[in-house]
ROGU-870807 format. One line per field, with one value per residue (C-alpha): residue number from 1; x, y, z. Coordinates in pm, 1 decimal, always signed. Each point is the difference from the previous one (the first is absolute). Layout:
N
resi = c(NUM; ...) .
xx = c(X; ...) .
yy = c(Y; ...) .
zz = c(Z; ...) .
***
This chain:
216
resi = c(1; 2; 3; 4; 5; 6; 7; 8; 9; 10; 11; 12; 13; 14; 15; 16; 17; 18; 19; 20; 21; 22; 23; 24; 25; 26; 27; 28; 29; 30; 31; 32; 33; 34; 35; 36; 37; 38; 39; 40; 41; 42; 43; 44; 45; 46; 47; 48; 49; 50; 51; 52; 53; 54; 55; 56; 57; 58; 59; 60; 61; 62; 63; 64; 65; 66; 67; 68; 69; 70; 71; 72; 73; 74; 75; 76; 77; 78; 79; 80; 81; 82; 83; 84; 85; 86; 87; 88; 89; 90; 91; 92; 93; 94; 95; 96; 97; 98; 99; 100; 101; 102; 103; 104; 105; 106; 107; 108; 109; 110; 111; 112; 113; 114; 115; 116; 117; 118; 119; 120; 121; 122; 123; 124; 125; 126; 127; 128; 129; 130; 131; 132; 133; 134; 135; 136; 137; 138; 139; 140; 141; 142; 143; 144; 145; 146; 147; 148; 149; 150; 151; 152; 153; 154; 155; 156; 157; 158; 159; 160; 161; 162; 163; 164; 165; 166; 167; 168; 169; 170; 171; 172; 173; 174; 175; 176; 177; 178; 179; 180; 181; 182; 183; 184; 185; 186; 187; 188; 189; 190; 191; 192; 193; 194; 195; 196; 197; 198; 199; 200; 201; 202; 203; 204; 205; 206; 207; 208; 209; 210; 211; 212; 213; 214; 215; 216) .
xx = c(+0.0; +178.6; -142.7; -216.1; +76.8; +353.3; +319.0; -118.2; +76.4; -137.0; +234.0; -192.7; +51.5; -142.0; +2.5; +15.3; -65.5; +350.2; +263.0; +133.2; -293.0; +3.0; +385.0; -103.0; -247.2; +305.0; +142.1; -305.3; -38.4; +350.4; -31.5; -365.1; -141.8; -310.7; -27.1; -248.1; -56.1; -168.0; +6.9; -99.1; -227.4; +248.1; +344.2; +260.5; -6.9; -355.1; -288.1; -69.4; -332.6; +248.8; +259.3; -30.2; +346.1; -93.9; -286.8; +170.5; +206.7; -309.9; -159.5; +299.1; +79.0; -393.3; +12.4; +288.3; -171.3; +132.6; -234.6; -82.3; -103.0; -89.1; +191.5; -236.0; -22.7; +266.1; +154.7; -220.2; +42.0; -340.5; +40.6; +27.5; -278.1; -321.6; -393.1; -17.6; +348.8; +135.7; -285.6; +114.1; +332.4; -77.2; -300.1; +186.9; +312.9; -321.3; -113.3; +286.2; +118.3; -325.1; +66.3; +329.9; -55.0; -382.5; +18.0; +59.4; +248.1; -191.6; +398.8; +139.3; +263.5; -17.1; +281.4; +227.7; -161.7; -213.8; -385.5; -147.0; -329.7; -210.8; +244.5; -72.7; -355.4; -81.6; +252.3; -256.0; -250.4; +106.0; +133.9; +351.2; +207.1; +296.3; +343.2; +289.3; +303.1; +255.7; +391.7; +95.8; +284.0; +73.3; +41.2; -166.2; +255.0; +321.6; +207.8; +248.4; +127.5; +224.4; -324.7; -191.4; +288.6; -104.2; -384.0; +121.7; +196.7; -299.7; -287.8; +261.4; +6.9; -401.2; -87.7; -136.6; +159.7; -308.9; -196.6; -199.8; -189.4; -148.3; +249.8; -22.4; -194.1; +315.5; -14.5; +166.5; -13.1; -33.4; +13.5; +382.0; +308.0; +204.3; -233.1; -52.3; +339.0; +163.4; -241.8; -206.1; +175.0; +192.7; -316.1; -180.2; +301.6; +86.6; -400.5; -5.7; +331.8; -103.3; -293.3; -296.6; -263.5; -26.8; -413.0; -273.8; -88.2; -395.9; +235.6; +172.3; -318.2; -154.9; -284.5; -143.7; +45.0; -280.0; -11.9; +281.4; -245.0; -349.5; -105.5; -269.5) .
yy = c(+0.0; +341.5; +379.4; +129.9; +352.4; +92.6; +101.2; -126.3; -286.7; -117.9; -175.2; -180.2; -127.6; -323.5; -179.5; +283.9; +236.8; -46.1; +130.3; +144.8; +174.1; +317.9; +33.7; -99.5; +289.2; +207.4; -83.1; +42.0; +385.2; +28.6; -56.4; +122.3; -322.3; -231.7; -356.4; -252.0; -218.2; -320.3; -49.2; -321.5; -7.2; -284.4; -84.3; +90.8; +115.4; +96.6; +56.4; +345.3; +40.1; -23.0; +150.1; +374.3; +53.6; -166.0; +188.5; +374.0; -157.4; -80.4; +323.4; +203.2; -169.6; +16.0; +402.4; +11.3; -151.2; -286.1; -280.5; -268.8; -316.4; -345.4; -319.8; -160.9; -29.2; -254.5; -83.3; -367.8; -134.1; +114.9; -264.2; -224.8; +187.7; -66.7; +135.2; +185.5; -18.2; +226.8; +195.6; +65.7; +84.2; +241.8; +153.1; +5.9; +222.9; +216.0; +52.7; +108.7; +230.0; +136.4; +85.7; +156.5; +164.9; +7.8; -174.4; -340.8; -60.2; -143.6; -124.7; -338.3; -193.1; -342.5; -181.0; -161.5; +149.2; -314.7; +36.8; -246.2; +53.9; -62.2; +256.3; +232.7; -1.5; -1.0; +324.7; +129.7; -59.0; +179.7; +302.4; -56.7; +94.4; -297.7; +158.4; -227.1; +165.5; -27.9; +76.1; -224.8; +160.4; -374.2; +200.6; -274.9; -255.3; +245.0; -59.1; +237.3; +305.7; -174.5; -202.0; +362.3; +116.7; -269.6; +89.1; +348.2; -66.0; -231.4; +289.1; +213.8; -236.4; -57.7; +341.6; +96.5; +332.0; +89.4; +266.4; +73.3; -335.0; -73.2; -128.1; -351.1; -6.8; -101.1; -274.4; +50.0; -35.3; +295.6; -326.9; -2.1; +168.7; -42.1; +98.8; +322.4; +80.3; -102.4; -42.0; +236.2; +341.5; -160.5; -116.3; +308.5; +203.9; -231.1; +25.4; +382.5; -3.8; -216.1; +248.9; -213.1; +232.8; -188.8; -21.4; -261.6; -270.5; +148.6; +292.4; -178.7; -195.8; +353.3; -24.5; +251.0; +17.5; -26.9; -320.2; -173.4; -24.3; -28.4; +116.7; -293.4) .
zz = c(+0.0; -161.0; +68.5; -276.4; +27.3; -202.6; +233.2; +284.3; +223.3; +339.7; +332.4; +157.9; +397.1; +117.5; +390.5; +158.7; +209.3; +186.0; +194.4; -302.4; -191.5; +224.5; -187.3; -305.1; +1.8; +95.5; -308.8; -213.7; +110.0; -50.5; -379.9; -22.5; -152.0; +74.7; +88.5; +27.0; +336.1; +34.2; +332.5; +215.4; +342.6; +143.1; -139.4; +193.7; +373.0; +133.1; -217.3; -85.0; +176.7; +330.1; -85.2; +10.3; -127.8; -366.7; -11.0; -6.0; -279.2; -167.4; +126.3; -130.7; -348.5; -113.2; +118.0; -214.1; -314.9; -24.3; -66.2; +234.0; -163.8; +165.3; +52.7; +191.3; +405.3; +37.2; -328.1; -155.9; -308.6; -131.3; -229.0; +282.1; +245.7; -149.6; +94.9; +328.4; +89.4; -314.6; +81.6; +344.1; -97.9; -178.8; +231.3; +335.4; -184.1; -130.8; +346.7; +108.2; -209.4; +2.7; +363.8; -91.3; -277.7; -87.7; -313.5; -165.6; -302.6; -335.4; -108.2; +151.9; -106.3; +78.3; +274.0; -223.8; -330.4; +35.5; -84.1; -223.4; -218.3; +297.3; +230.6; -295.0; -39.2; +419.0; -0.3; -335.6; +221.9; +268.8; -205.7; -25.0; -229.3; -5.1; -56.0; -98.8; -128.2; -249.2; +133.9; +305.9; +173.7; +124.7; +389.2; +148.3; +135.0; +22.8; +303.3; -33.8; -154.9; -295.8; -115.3; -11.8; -198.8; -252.5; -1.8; -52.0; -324.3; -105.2; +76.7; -216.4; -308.1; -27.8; +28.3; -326.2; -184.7; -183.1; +194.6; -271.1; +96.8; +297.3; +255.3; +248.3; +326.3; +232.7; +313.7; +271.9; +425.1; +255.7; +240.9; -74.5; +124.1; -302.3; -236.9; +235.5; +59.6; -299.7; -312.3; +0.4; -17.8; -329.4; -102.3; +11.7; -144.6; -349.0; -48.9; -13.2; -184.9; -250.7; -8.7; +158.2; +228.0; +300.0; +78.3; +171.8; -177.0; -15.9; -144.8; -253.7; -132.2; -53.2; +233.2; +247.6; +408.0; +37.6; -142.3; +233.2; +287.1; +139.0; +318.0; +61.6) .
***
């Protein structure tokens, strides 16, 4: 799944919110650019209906428009959670960020990119809008700062040169230090140098605000 508007180009940040988001937010300002976050209930550490910490970060990155997207309460394979357990994953993050932030997102990308025709028609149904994407940064997995060094080189050598065409929706993970500390200030930086405005992913598909989220 590519952008659709020309010369732009979408990060993306799944797992979290984390200890490292606040930063990463940081960074964001620093260079003026938006991001996209689908963020879980229940992955790592305490869920976010208890954890008042992750909710400022949520608080502060949707008053800073970036969008918020879901990754369901506590990361299923929706390919693997069937009837009224999908549902609930996805109604219980709802809830919540309802409480936080007094809407609900209408993106989601599914744990593990895994949603099968049935996954796809039950998030239809529910009026999602599935979001896959279409440049892995590989983050997941890297230990330590020499292995980043590779996924760096690698994000380098698949980013396209053309910005007259619409540019890739990008995956990567707030929920990790490297890819914090490391990745994503070079990230960022070879994407505007190569010419690339940095936007949401509701952004980069051309569709309205108002569009990203329902209040009910």
């Amino acid at each position: 799944m590519e952008c659709k508007v020309p010369g732009t180009m979408a990060i993306t940040f799944d797992d979290g919110p984390y200890l490292y988001t606040d930063d990463l937010l940081d960074i964001l300002a620093e260079y003026d650019v938006s991001a996209t976050f689908f963020i879980n209930g229940k992955n790592i550490g305490r869920s976010l209906d208890r954890d008042k910490f992750k909710q400022k970060i949520v608080k502060r990155a949707y008053s800073e428009g970036h969008q918020i997207g879901s990754h369901t309460w506590s990361h299923r394979d929706l390919s693997v959670t069937k009837g009224a357990a999908r549902e609930q994953q996805m109604t219980e993050l709802e809830d919540t960020l309802i409480d936080i932030i007094g809407v609900k997102p209408t993106y989601m990308r599914p744990p593990y990119g895994s949603c099968d025709a049935q996954c796809m028609a039950h998030m239809a149904n529910m009026g999602y809008r599935v979001i896959h994407w279409s440049l892995d940064t590989l983050d997941y997995g890297v230990r330590t700062v020499d292995e980043m060094n590779i996924v760096e080189e690698s994000f380098e050598k698949k980013l396209p040169t053309n910005t007259e065409e619409p540019g890739p929706i990008v995956l990567a993970h707030d929920s990790l230090e490297l890819t914090v500390y490391q990745l994503a200030v070079p990230m960022i930086k070879k994407s505007l140098e190569a010419g690339f405005q940095l936007v949401t992913v509701g952004e980069c598909l051309g569709e309205s605000r108002r569009l990203w989220y329902k209040r009910k």
